[in-house]
N, C-alpha and C positions, 0 to 999 in steps of 0.2 A: 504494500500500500504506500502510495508516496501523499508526505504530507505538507503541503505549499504554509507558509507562515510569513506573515506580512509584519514588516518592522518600520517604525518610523523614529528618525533624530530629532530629538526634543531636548529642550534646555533639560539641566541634571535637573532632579525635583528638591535637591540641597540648594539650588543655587536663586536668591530671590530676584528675580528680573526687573530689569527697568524701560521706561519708555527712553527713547530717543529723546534729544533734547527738544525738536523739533518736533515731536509727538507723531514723526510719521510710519511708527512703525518700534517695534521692539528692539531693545542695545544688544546685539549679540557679539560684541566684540570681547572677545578674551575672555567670552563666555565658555563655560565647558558644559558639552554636551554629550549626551548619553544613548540607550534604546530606551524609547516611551516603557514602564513599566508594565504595563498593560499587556504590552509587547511582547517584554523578557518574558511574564508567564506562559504566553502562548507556546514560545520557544522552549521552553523548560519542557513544557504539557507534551510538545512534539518528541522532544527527548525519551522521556518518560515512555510515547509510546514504541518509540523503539528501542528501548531496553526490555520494554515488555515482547518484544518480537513481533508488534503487530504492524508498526510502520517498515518500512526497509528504503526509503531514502528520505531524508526535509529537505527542500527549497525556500532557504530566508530570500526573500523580495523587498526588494523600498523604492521610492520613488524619493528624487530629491537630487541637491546637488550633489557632485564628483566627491564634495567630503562624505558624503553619507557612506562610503566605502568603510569609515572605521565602525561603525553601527555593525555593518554587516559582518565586518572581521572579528565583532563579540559574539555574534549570531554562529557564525562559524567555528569558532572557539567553545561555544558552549556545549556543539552537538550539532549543528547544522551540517547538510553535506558539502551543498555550493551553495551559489549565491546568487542572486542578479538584481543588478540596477538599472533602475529606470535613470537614466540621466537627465535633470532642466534643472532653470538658474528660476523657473515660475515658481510666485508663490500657490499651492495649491491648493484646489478647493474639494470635499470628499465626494463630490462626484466625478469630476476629473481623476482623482486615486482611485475610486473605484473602476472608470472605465481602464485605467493603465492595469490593474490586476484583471481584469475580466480578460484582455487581450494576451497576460502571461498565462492565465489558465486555459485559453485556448490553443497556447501552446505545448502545455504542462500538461494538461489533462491529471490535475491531482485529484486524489480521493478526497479527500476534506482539506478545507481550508480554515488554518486558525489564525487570528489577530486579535488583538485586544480592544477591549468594550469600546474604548476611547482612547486619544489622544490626550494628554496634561497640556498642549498647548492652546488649541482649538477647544478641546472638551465638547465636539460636535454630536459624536457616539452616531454619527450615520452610514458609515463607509462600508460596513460589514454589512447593513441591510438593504444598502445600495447596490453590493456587489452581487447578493443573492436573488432580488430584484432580477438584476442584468442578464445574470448566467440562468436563470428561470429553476434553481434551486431551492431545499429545504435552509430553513436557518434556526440556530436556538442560539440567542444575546445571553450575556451575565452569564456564563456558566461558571458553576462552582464545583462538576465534576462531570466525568468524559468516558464512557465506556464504548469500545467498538466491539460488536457482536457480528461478525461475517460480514456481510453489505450493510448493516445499519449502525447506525450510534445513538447510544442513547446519554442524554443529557440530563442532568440537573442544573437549574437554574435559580437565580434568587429574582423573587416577583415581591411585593408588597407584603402581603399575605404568606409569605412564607417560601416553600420551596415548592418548583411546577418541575416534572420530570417530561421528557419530548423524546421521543425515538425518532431518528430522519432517516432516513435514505439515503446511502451514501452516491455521487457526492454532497456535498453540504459544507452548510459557514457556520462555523462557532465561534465567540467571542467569549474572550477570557474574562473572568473576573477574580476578585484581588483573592477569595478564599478556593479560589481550583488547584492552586501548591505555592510553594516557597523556590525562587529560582534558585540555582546553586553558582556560585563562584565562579569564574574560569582560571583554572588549574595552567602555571608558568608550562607547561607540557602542551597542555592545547591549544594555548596561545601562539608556541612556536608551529605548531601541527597547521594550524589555521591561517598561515600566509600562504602557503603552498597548495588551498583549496583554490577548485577555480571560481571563479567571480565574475562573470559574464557582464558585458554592459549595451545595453541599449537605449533607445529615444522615447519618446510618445509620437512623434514624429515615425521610426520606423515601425511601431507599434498601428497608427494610423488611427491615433487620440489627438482631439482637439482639447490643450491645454488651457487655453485662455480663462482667464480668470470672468467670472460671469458679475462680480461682485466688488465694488470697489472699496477699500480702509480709508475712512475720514482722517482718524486718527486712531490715537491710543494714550491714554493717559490711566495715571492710577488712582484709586476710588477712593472718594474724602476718608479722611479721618475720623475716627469714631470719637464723640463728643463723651466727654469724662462726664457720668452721673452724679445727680445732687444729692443729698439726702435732704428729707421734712421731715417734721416736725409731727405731724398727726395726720392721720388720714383727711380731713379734710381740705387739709392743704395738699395732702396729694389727686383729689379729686379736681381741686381748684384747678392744679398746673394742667393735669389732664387732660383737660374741658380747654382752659382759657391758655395754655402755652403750645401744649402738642397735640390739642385740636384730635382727641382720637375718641374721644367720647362727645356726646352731645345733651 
């Protein structure tokens, strides 16, 4: 069974981010950047199923620019077999990434597709349901555990209410969530193992994906500051302020 895993470089989740000074956009400068978490799990989860014997190759995927090669070289390091990048300087939008993966799984033809819920940058959580949409497949979001049974898999998920279990039909898109496992490390062994993985690179252009951005960024700035609470006196006075300062009662 081969198991395709989509990774995305996103700021590290240690690092607190800034606008630009000019508010056009986020400061990535001398930023360090990492694989979205979301992500790592998926890759872990791929892992996992082929130490259980049920995958027999992963394909880490990303889309982005020429740096996003070191993303993929942890992908690879952790367990992944090869690699491939989409390469553009576009910023992108989750349906543009989903049609760039729909184009690698028609060339891939993987049995299931894992990535994670969401991005920490965007925090869109649409890409996964976009992609299955596209390819006219089954999908289960939020999973918190992954069993493959011959052609099917069966999912647990985390819904409101508690936990929904889904059997799909393989192929299918599962999206990772944060309690489906704990990633592991990459071991000074597998890091050197994993330059020497191939790493394919391609376009959306040779893919024959229209990248353009459909949505333009005004800006970006960061969200007031949270005002230090008062304390009163009696409850009356705090019905007063209530009413007559924070206007939330009438």
């Amino acid at each position: 069974m081969k198991v395709l895993v989509a990774v995305k470089r996103v700021v590290d989740y240690n690092v607190k981010v800034r606008p630009k000074a000019d508010g056009s956009g986020v400061d990535l400068a001398n930023v360090k950047m990492s694989i979205n978490p979301f992500c790592e799990i998926a890759v872990e989860e791929a892992v996992r199923l082929k130490e259980k014997a049920v995958a027999t190759e992963i394909v880490a995927v990303t889309i982005g620019a020429q740096q996003s090669q070191e993303q993929l070289r942890t992908a690879l390091a952790l367990g992944a077999d090869r690699a491939i990048l989409v390469a553009t300087d576009e910023t992108l939008e989750p349906l543009s990434i989903a049609k760039c993966l729909k184009a690698v799984c028609d060339s891939e033809s993987p049995d299931i597709v894992l990535m994670g819920k969401q991005a920490i940058d965007g925090d869109n959580n649409q890409t996964g349901q976009m992609l299955a949409a596209l390819m006219g497949v089954g999908q289960a979001t939020f999973a918190s555990e992954i069993v493959i049974d011959g052609t099917n898999a069966s999912v647990t998920r985390e819904v409101d209410g508690g936990l929904q279990t889904l059997t799909l039909p393989l192929p299918a898109i599962v999206t990772a969530d944060l309690r489906l496992n704990e990633p592991r490390y990459a071991s000074l062994p597998n890091i050197m193992k994993a330059k020497k993985k191939p790493l394919d690179t391609t376009t959306p252009e040779d893919l024959g994906v229209d990248v353009t951005p459909r949505m333009t960024q005004l800006g970006v700035e960061l969200p007031a500051e949270r005002q230090a609470g008062i304390k009163v006196d009696d409850v009356a006075q705090l019905v007063d302020k209530l009413k007559n300062e924070a206007k939330v009662i009438s």
